[in-house]
C-alpha positions as CSV (number, residue, x, y, z in Angstrom):
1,X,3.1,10.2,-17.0
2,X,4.6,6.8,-16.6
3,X,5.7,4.9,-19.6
4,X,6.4,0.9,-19.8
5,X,9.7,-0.1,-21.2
6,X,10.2,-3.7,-22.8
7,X,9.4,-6.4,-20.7
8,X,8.2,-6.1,-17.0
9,X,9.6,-3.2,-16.2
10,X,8.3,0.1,-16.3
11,X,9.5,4.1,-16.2
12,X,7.3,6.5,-15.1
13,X,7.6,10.5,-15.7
14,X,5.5,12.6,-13.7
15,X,4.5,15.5,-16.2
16,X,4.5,18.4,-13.3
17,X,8.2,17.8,-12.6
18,X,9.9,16.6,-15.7
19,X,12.5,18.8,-14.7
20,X,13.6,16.7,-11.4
21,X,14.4,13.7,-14.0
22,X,17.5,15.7,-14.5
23,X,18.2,16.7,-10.3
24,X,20.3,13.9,-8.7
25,X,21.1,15.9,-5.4
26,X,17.9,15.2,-3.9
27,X,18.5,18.2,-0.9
28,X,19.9,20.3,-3.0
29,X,16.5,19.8,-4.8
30,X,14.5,20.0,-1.4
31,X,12.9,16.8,-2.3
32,X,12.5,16.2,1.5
33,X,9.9,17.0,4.8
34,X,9.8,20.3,6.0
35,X,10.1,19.7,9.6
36,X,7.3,22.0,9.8
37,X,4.3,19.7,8.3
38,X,5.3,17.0,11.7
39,X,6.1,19.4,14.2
40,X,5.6,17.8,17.7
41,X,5.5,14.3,16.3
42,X,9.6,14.2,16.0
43,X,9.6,11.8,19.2
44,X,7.4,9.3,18.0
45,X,9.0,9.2,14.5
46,X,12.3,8.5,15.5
47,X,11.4,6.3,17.9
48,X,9.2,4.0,15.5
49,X,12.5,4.1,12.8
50,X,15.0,3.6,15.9
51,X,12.6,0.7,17.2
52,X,12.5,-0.7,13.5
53,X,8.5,0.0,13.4
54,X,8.5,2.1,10.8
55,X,8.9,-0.1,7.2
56,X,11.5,1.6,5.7
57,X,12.7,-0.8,3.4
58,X,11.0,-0.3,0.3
59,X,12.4,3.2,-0.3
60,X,14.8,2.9,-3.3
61,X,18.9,4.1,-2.5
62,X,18.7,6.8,-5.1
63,X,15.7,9.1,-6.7
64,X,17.1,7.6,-10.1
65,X,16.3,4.1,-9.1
66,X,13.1,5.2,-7.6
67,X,11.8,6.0,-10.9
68,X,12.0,2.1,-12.3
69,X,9.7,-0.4,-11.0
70,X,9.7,-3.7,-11.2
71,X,8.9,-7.3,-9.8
72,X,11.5,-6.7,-6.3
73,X,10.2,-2.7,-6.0
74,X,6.5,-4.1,-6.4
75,X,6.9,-6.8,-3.6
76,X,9.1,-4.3,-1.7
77,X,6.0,-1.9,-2.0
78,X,3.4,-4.3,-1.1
79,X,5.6,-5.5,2.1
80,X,5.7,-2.2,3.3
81,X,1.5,-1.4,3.3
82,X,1.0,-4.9,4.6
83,X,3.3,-4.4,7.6
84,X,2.0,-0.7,8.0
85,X,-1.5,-1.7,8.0
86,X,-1.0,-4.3,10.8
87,X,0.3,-1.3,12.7
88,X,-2.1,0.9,12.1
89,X,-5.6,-1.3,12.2
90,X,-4.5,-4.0,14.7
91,X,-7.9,-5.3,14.4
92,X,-8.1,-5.7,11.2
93,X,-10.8,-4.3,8.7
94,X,-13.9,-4.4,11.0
95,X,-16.8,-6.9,10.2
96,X,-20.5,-6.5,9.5
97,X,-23.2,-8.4,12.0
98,X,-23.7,-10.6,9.1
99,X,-20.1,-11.6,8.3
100,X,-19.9,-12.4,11.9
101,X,-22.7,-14.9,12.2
102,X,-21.5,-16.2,9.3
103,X,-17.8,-17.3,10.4
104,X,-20.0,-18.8,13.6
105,X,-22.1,-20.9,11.3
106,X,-18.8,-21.9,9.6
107,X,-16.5,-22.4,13.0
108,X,-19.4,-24.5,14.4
109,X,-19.3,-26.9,11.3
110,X,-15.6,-27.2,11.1
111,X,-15.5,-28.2,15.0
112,X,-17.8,-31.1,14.0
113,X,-15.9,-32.0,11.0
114,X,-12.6,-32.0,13.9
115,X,-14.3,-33.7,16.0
116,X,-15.3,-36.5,13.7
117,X,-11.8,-37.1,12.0
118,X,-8.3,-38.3,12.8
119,X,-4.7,-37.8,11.1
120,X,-3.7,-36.1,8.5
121,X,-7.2,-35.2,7.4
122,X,-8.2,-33.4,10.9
123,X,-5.0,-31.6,10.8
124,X,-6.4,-29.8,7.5
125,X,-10.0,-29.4,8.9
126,X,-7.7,-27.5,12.0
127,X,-5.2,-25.4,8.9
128,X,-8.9,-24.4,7.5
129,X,-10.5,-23.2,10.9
130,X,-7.6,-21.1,11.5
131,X,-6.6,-19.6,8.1
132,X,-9.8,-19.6,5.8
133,X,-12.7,-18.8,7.4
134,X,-12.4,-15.3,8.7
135,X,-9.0,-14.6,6.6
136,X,-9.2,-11.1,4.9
137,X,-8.2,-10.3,1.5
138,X,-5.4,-7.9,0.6
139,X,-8.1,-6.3,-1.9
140,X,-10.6,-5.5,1.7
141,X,-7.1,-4.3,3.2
142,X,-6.5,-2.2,0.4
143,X,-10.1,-0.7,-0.1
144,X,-10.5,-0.1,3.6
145,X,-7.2,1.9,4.3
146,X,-7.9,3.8,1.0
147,X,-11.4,4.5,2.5
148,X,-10.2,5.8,5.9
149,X,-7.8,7.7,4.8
150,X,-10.6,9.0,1.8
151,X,-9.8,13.0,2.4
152,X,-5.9,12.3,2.8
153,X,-5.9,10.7,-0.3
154,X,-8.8,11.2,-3.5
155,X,-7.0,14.2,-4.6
156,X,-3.7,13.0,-4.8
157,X,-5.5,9.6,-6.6
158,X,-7.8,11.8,-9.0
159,X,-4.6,14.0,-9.6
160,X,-2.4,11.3,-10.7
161,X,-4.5,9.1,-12.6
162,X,-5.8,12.4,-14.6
163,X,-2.0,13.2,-15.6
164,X,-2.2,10.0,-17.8
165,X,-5.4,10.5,-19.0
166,X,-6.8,7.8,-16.5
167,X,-9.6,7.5,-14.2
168,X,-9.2,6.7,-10.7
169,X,-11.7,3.9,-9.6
170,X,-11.0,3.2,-5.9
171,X,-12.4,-0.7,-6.4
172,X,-10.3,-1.4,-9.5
173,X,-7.0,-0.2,-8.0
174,X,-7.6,-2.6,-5.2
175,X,-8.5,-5.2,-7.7
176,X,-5.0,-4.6,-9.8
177,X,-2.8,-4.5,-7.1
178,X,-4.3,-7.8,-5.2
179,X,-4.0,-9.4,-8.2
180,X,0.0,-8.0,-9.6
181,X,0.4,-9.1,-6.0
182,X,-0.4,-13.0,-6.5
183,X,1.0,-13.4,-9.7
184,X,4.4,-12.1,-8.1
185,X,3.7,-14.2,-5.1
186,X,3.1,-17.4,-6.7
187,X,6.3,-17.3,-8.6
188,X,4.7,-15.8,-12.1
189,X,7.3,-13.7,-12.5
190,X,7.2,-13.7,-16.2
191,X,3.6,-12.0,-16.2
192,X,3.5,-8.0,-17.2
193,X,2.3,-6.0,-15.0
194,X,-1.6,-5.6,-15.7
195,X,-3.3,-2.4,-16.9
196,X,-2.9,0.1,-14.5
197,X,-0.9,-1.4,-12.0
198,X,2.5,1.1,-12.6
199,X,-0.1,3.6,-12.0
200,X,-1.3,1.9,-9.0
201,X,2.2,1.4,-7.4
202,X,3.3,4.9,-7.7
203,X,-0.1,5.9,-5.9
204,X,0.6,3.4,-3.1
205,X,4.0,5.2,-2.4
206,X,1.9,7.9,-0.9
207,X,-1.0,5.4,0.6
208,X,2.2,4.4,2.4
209,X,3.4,7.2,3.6
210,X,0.1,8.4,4.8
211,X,0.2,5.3,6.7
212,X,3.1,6.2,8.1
213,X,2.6,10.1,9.2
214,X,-1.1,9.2,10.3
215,X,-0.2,6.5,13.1
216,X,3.1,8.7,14.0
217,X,0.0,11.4,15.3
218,X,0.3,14.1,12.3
219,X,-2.8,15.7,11.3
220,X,-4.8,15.3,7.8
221,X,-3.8,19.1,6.6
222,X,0.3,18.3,7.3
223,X,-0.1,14.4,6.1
224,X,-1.1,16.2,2.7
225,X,0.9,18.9,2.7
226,X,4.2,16.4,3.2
227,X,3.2,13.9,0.3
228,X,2.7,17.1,-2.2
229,X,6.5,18.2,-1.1
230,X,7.8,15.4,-1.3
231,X,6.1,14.1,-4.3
232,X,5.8,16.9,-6.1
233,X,2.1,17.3,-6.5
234,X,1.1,20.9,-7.3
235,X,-2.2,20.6,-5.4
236,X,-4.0,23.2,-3.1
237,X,-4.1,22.3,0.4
């Protein structure tokens, strides 16, 4: 379970392992990938970490420090399913005929709202056109990946949540993080983290590194099977 210290920063405890709390040689604990689960994927692994394509930076320096999260881990988090989403949807979260038409309509009556202004004021119509019309929240980001990768995932989700006598509602998690996000982002730093949203970061360490194993090429079964070895989860696969 995870439990909030004073403050903004939180501990969590995962029930099935308390006894790792106590484990600070993380090999000697095989708290690592058997080779095994990404067998045949080595290549493009180490050539997305070698290349620097493979976000890497919000893992924490120690197991210890893993277990605390806070505003910079948060962020750090965040950064790295942002970045990892770009990789893995380059086109985005795809649109419905009726969005489409939509951001037409809307492109159409910017252009004549460009067309029919000078200065300072057409140079905001232009910021508009290209940043607000057919921009995508992190919430549809969020909900989308968590939605594709549906089978990868639930279980881990349900299994988590569950632990600390939770319910895990795919919408609201989405909701939560989009919203810890902007606080952050817009300097309200001295906002606790809402609800959930420990819960939700420790979940989006394996959304992540789903992410991750899905675009290197490993399949559904071994994505699973390396996020309960490494995390610990005591699910059937």
């Amino acid at each position: 379970m995870y439990g909030k210290d004073t403050g903004r920063i939180g501990n969590y405890y995962n029930v099935i392992e308390r006894s790792v709390l106590d484990e600070p040689e993380t090999l000697k604990d095989n708290r690592y990938i058997s080779q095994f689960f990404f067998s045949g994927h080595e290549g493009e692994i180490l050539e997305e970490i070698s290349n620097n394509r493979l976000y890497l930076r919000h893992i924490s320096e120690s197991f210890e420090r893993g277990l605390t999260i806070d505003e910079s881990s948060f962020i750090l988090i965040m950064a790295a399913f942002e970045w990892e989403f770009r990789k893995l949807f380059p086109d985005g979260v795809p649109k419905s005929k009726d969005r489409l038409e939509v951001e037409h309509k809307a492109n159409e009556a910017i252009d004549k709202l460009i067309e029919n202004s000078n200065g300072k004021l057409k140079g905001i119509f232009k910021r508009i056109k290209k940043s607000a019309i057919s921009i995508i929240s992190l919430s549809q980001k969020l909900e989308y990946t968590f939605t594709t990768l549906k089978d990868v995932l639930d279980e881990f989700g349900d299994n988590l949540y569950k632990l600390n006598n939770e319910t895990f509602i795919l919408k609201d998690t989405c909701k939560r993080l989009a919203k810890q996000r902007n606080n952050f982002a817009h300097g309200n730093l001295d906002k606790e983290f809402i609800d959930n949203a420990l819960l939700d970061v420790i979940f989006m360490r394996f959304v992540i590194y789903a992410m991750q194993l899905k675009r290197c090429g490993v399949d559904q079964t071994n994505i699973r099977k390396s996020i309960g070895q490494l995390f610990r989860q005591r699910i059937s696969i």
